[in-house]
N, C-alpha and C positions, 0 to 999 in steps of 0.2 A: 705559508710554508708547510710541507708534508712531512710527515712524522717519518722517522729512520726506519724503516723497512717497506715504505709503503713508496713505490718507484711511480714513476709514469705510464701511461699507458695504460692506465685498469679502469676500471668501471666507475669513476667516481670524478668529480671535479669537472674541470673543463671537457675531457675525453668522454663521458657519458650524457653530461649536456647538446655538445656539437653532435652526438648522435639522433638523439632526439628532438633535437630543432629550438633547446628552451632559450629563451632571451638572456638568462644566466643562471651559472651554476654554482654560488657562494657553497664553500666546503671547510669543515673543521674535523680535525685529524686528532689522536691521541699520540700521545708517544712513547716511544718503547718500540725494540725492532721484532718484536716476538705478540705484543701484546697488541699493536696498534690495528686501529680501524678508521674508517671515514665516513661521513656523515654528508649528504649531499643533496641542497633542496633543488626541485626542477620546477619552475613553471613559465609559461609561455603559451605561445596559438601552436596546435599540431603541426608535424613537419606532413609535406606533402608524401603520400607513399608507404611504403614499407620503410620503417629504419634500416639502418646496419646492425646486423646482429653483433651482440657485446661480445667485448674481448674475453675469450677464453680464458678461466681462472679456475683456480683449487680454493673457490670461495664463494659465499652468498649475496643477494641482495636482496633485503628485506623495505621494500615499498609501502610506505605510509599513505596513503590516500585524501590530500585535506581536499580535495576537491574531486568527488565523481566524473568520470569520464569513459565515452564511448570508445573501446579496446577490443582488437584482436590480438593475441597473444599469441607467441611460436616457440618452442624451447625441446629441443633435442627431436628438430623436423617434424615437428608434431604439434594440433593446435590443442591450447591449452583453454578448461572453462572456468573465467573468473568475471564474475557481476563489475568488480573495480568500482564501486558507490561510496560516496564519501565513509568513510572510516575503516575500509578497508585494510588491510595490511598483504600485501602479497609474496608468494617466497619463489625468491629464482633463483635456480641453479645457476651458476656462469659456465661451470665445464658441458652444460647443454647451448650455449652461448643465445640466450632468447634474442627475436625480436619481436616488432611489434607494429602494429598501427594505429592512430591515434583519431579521432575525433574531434574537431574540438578543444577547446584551450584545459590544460590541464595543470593543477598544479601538488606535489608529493613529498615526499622526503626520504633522502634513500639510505641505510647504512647499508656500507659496505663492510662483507664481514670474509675475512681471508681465516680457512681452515685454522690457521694457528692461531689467530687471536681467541676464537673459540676453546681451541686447546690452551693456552693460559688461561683465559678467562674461569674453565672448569679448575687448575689447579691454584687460582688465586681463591676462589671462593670452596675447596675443600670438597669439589664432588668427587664422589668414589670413581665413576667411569666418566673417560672420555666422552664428550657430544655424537652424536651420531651422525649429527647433523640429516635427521630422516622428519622431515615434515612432517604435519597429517595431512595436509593436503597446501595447494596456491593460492589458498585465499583464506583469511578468518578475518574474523571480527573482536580487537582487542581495545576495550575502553582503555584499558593501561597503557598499550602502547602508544592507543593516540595520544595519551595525556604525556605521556615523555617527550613524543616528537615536538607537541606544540610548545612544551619547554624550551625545545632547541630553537625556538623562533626569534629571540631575540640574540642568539649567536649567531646561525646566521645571517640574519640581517647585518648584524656588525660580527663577521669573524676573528679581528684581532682582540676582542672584549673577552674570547672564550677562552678560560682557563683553563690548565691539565684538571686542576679539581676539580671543577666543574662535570669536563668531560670524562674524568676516568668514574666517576657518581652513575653518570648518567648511562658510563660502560657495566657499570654495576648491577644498577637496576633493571635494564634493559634484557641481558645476558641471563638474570634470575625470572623476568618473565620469558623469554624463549625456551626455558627449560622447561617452565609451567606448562605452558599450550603444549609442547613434546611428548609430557608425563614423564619427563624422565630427573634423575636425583639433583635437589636441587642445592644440597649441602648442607650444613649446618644451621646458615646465615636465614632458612625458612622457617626453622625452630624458634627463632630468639623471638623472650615473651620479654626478659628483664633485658636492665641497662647494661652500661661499663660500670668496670667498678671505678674507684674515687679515683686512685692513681691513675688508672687511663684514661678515666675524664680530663685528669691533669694534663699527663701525658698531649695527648690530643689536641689540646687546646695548645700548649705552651710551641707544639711543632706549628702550628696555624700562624701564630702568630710569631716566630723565627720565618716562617718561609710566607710573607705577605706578598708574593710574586705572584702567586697560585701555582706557582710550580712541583708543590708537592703534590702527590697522587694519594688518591684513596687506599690506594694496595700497601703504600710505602708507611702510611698510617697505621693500617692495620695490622703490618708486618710488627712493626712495633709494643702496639699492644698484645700482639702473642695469639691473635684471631683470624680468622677467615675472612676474605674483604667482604662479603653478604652479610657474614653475622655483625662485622662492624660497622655496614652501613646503615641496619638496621638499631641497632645497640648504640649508637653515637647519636644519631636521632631520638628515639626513648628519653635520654640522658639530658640529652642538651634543649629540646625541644625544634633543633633547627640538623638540616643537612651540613653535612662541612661545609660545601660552599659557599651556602647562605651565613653560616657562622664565619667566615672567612672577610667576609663584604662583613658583619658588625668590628670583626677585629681591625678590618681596615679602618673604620669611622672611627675607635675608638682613640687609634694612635694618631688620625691628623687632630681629633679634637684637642689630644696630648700638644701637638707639635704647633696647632694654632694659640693652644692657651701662652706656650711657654717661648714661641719666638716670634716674628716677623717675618716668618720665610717668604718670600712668594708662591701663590696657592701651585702653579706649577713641578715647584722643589717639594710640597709636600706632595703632591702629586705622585709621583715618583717614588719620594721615599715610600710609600704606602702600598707601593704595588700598585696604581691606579694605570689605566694605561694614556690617559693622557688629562689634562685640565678638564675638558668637559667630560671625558666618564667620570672624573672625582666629585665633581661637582653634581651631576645627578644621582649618582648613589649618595651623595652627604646629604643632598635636600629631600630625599625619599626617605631615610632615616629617622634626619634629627628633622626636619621642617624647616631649616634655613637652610641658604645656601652655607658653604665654607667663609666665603664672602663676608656676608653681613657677623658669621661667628666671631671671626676673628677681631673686625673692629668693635665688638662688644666686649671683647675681653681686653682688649687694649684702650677702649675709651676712657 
């Protein structure tokens, strides 16, 4: 499902895949009609030819590169010079609507990034100006970023697994390194040496585990504790040792451990109640955890 403001037809999902020739295009979206973005892995054997140049957008696409590949590059009738070698990141305008040619099997990961979510992203995280969104050039090399995308590998792989927390984290940090490579202000949230203080520890926590959906967002967190979403993401980690998310996935194990000790539910009922998205995600994150399955839990505490 596509986040509310992100329509059909843009550079991400299916419609960017089919253009490219990939086998498939698994896609996970934020939401919010102002803040949202898309995230889109491509890989497959090169299409025959020149693609279709992408759809015309007042937005970016920033190409992660997990695998080198032989490229020519076109963007605003003009050929553009990028190595494209594993670890790549590349930046495309859409309002120059690139295309391309491909070599070779290639596989990447794209987010798509529409001028406004950029423009939230700067007033969630407290920077003083707007994005400029002015590259230093089509092509760097960011260990950071690779490390974020290859995070997004087991979303998508399973896109219904990826939660808003997850992904507004990962809009987080992502957004704080773009700024980096820019040189330009990157708020608060780059300053933070110390934690939260105790009550928004609490704070924090107590909302994580009210909203065991994942459906709370990093912003809506930080909104709360009275902070910048950058300085909170940073600040909440310090404090707790773990990212929300990952704090999110322990607050889940702790309430079926709660609901295994004290009923006989069916592991599917607690499943659910837990936010899990279905029996087998519960059960892989409880045995990754605790070292049993839910399974074997529950009849030990009932033997």
């Amino acid at each position: 499902m596509l986040a509310q403001g992100l329509g059909n037809g843009r550079a991400f999902g299916p419609t960017i895949g089919d253009i490219v020739g990939a086998a498939a295009a698994p896609v996970v979206s934020t939401e919010g009609s102002e803040s949202a973005f898309a995230i889109t892995r491509l890989a497959g054997p090169a299409p025959v030819g020149r693609t279709a140049r992408l759809p015309a957008d007042d937005a970016w696409i920033i190409a992660l590169q997990l695998a080198g590949t032989d490229i020519d590059l076109w963007a605003g009738g003009r050929r553009v010079d990028v190595e494209n070698n594993t670890g790549a990141a590349i930046f495309l305008d859409l309002a120059e609507q690139p295309a391309a040619v491909l070599r070779g099997r290639f596989d990447s990961i794209h987010f798509y990034l529409p001028r406004q979510a950029l423009e939230a992203a700067a007033i969630c995280d407290e920077v003083r100006r707007p994005p400029s969104l002015r590259f230093p050039c089509a092509e760097v090399y960011s260990a950071k970023l690779q490390a974020i995308g290859r995070l997004l590998l087991p979303a998508l792989n399973s896109p219904p697994y990826a939660n808003q927390l997850f992904l507004d984290w990962v809009g987080a940090v992502f957004f704080d390194q773009l700024r980096a490579i820019c040189g330009e202000d990157r708020g608060r949230g780059a300053r933070t040496s110390g934690g939260l203080a105790g009550w928004q520890v609490r704070l924090a926590c107590e909302l994580i585990q009210e909203n065991l959906d994942g459906e709370l967002t990093v912003t809506a967190m930080a909104r709360a504790c009275g902070l910048s979403r950058s300085y909170f993401v940073r600040a909440f980690s310090i404090s707790t040792g773990l990212p929300p998310h990952q704090w999110l996935l322990f607050a889940r194990v702790e309430r079926a451990k709660e609901l295994l000790r004290k009923t006989r539910q069916p592991l599917a009922e607690v499943a659910q109640s837990c936010g899990f998205v279905d029996q087998s995600h519960f059960t892989r994150v409880f045995s990754q955890v605790t070292g049993h399955s839910p399974g074997r839990w529950q009849r030990v505490w009932h033997a």
